[in-house]
C-alpha positions, -999 to +999 in steps of 0.1 A: -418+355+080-395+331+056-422+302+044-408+266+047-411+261+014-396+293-001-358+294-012-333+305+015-300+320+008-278+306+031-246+327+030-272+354+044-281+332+069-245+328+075-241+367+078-265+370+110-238+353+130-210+378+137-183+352+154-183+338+116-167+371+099-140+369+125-104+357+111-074+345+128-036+350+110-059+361+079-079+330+072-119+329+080-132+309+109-149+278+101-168+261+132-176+229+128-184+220+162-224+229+166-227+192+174-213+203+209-224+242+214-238+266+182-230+302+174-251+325+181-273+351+156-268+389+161-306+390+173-298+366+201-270+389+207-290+420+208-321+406+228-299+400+256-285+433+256-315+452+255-333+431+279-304+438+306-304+473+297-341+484+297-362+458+312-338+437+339-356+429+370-366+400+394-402+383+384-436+374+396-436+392+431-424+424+423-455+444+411-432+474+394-433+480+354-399+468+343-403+435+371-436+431+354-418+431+320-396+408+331-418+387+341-437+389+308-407+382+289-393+353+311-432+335+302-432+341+267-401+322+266-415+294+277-449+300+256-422+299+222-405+268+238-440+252+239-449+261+207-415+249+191-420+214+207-459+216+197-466+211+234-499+209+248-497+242+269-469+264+281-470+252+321-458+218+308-423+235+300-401+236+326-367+256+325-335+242+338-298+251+339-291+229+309-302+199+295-280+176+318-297+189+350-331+184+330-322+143+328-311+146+363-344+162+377-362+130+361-341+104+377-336+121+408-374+134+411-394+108+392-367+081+395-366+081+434-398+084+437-414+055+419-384+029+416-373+002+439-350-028+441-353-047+408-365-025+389-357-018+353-346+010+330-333+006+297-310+026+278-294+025+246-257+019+240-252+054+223-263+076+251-245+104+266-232+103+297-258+130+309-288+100+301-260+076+315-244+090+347-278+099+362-294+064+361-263+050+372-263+066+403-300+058+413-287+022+407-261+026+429-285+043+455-318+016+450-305-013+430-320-010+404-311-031+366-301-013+339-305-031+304-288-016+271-303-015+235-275-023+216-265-008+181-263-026+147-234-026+125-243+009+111-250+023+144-283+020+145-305+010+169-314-035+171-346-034+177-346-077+173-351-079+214-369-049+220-398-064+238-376-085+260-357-057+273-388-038+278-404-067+302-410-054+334-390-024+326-407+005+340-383+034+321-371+033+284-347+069+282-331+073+249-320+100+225-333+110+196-302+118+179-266+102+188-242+132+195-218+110+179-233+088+149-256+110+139-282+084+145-320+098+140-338+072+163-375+060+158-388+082+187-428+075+181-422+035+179-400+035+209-427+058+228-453+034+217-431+001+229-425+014+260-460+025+265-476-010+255-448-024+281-462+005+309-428+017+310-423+059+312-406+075+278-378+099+285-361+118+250-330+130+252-341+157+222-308+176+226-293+168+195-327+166+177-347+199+181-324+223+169-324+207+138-357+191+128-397+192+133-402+185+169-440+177+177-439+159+212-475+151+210-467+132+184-435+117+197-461+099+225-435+108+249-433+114+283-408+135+291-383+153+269-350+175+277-331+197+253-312+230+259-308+265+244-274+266+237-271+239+204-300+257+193-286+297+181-297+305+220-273+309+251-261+282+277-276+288+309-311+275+302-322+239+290-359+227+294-380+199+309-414+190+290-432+166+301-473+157+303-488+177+334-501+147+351-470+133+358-451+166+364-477+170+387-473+138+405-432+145+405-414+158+439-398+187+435-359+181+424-344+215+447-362+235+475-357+274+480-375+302+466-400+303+440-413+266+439-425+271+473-469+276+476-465+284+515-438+273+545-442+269+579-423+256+607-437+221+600-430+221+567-441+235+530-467+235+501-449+231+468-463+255+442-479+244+409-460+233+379-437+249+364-426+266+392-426+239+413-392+228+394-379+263+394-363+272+424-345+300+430-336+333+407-342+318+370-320+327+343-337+358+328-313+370+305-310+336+289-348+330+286-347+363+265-316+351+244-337+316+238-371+332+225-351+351+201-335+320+190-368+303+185-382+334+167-349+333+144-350+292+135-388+297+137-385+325+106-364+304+086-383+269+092-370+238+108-382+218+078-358+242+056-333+238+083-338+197+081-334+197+042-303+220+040-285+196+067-295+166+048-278+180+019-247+189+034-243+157+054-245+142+022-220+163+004-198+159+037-206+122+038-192+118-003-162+141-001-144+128+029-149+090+015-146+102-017-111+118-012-097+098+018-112+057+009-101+032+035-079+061+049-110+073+070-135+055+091-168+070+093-190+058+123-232+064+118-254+054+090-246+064+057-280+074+048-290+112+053-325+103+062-319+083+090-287+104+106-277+138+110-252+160+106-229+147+131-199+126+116-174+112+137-143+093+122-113+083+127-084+093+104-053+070+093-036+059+124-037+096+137-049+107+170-078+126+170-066+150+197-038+157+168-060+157+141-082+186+157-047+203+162-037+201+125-069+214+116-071+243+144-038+255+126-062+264+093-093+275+114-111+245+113-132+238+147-139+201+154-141+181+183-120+149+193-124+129+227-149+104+234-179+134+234-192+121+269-204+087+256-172+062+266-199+036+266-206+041+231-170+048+223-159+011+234-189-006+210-167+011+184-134-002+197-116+033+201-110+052+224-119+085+204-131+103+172-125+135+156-161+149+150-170+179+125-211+187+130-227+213+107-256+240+116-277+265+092-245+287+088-227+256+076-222+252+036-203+228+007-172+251+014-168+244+052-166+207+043-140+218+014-120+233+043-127+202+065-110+182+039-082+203+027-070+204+066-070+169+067-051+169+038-025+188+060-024+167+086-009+145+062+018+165+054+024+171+087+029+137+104+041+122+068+015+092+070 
């Protein structure tokens, strides 16, 4: 196993990914666009394949070798998840589709459960949509006030009023990294503020844990969602943690098989946690594609992984102001330590829909829309951004290539 602390060669790092050798009219693929899905590692690859060719079988009530391997492999997933996240113990991990449905589960399970008229939640004004759309609609459904943190000038989070918007809130649900500034947010403080106000702590980790040190204990959270497929794993799978007490006290969020103790004709017996949450035929496959993911980022340390990021948002950060000036806009705090490597910016007068276009046309894969956070998109007064995120597999010449194709979008719309 790779120490933390030892030199990593990137470019090998690079090599484990097999989409990145591909080439399209001759020129090499660069993605850019982790900040929405990541590429996956050959071993993530091969897992998957294996798994489905040797060992595929339903779990926990067949009582056949290869269902009894399955079942084995599906639970050490979640035992790699836990010890990713430094979590307690393994039962505290529950799996989801993605990380969307995780966010839902809360509102929908805890949410309904424990809020009435007049109650408060507070978000932050850089949410996505998927920490958003969910408490919206438990508004809509029990009146409930919703009360934004909003953003400094640098996009980061005013923390001036904090203590008024936390009075008599009895949620605070934020991320810990904007999907489009880049914004690392103070996750322990804000746990400890909305603990002190006896307010519930939901993390929206998506962005965060495929990139840094994640220690939830730590954090002082409550409950925390993230998903497999920004982190080298597959979509499919995202995961709930959360402490046991309170998963314990939750309703379950879908009823079918599997989170069921015992049914009768007068009603049922949930079973414990996780399973409770888990209803019906889990993803299998994709549990197997996510513990090799973790064992991969695992090997090659999420310190290192932190470090290498820092230094190419910088580099990133310093060539595209460096070379473009007041022709580009970049939204999110300039200082590495406090964002990462998402950057979203606007470019001349161009539309970033065209931008991303221009640089398709030399392989370069970015994103442009308002990346499911319109709220945060009209603090900025647009109505879009191009954004270009970087990953482990990322290096100084992606960000080369970033910059030379928006050189040719230049010479293509003549501005």
């Amino acid at each position: 196993m790779m120490l933390d602390a030892a030199p990593i060669d990137w470019a090998t790092i690079a090599d484990e990914f097999p989409i990145l050798s591909r080439e399209i009219n001759g020129e090499r693929l660069v993605y850019l666009d982790s900040g929405n899905t990541s590429q996956k590692p050959r071993r993530v690859i091969e897992a998957m394949t294996s798994f489905m060719q040797t060992s595929y079988a339903p779990i926990n009530r067949s009582s056949y070798q290869i269902a009894a391997e399955a079942t084995d492999a599906y639970e050490g997933a979640r035992a790699a998840v836990a010890r990713l996240i430094n979590a307690p113990a393994p039962d505290e991990v529950v799996f989801t589709k993605n990380a969307t449905e995780a966010l839902n589960l809360v509102a929908q399970s805890w949410g309904r459960a424990n809020l009435q008229r007049g109650d408060v939640v507070v978000l932050t004004e850089m949410e996505h949509h998927a920490n958003i759309v969910p408490w919206h609609m438990l508004a809509q459904e029990r009146d409930i006030e919703l009360r934004w943190i909003r953003l400094t000038a640098d996009g980061q989070l005013d923390l001036t009023d904090l203590d008024n918007l936390l009075d008599g809130a009895k949620v605070l649900s934020f991320t810990a990294m904007s999907n489009v500034l880049g914004t690392l947010t103070p996750v322990s403080l804000l746990c400890d503020r909305a603990r002190a106000a006896g307010a519930l702590s939901v993390v929206d980790a998506c962005q965060f844990v495929p990139h840094n040190v994640t220690d939830v204990q730590a954090w002082g959270a409550d409950l925390v969602a993230f998903s497999s497929h920004k982190m080298c794993g597959p979509s499919g799978i995202g995961m709930l943690w959360g402490r046991m007490e309170l998963l314990d006290a939750m309703p379950p969020f879908l009823g079918g098989g599997n989170m069921i103790d015992t049914v009768t004709f007068d009603g049922y017996t949930p079973a414990p946690v996780p399973a409770k949450f888990e209803a019906g035929t889990p993803p299998l496959v994709e549990a197997v594609g996510l513990h090799a993911a973790i064992d991969f980022l695992e090997e090659i340390g999420m310190a290192s992984i932190r470090r290498h990021e820092m230094a190419l948002t910088r580099y990133a950060l310093d060539t595209l102001n460096g070379r473009f000036g007041d022709d580009i806009t970049i939204y999110g705090p300039d200082n590495v330590e406090v964002r990462g490597g998402v950057i979203s910016f606007s470019f001349r007068d161009l539309h970033p829909h065209d931008v991303s276009q221009v640089l398709d046309s030399h392989n370069v894969c970015v994103r442009a829309g308002h990346h499911c956070a319109k709220p945060l998109m009209k603090v900025l007064g647009v109505h879009a951004t191009t954004r270009a995120s970087v990953y482990l597999y990322n290096d100084n010449s992606d960000i080369d290539a970033l910059a030379d194709g928006l050189d040719g979008a230049t010479d293509i719309f003549g501005i």
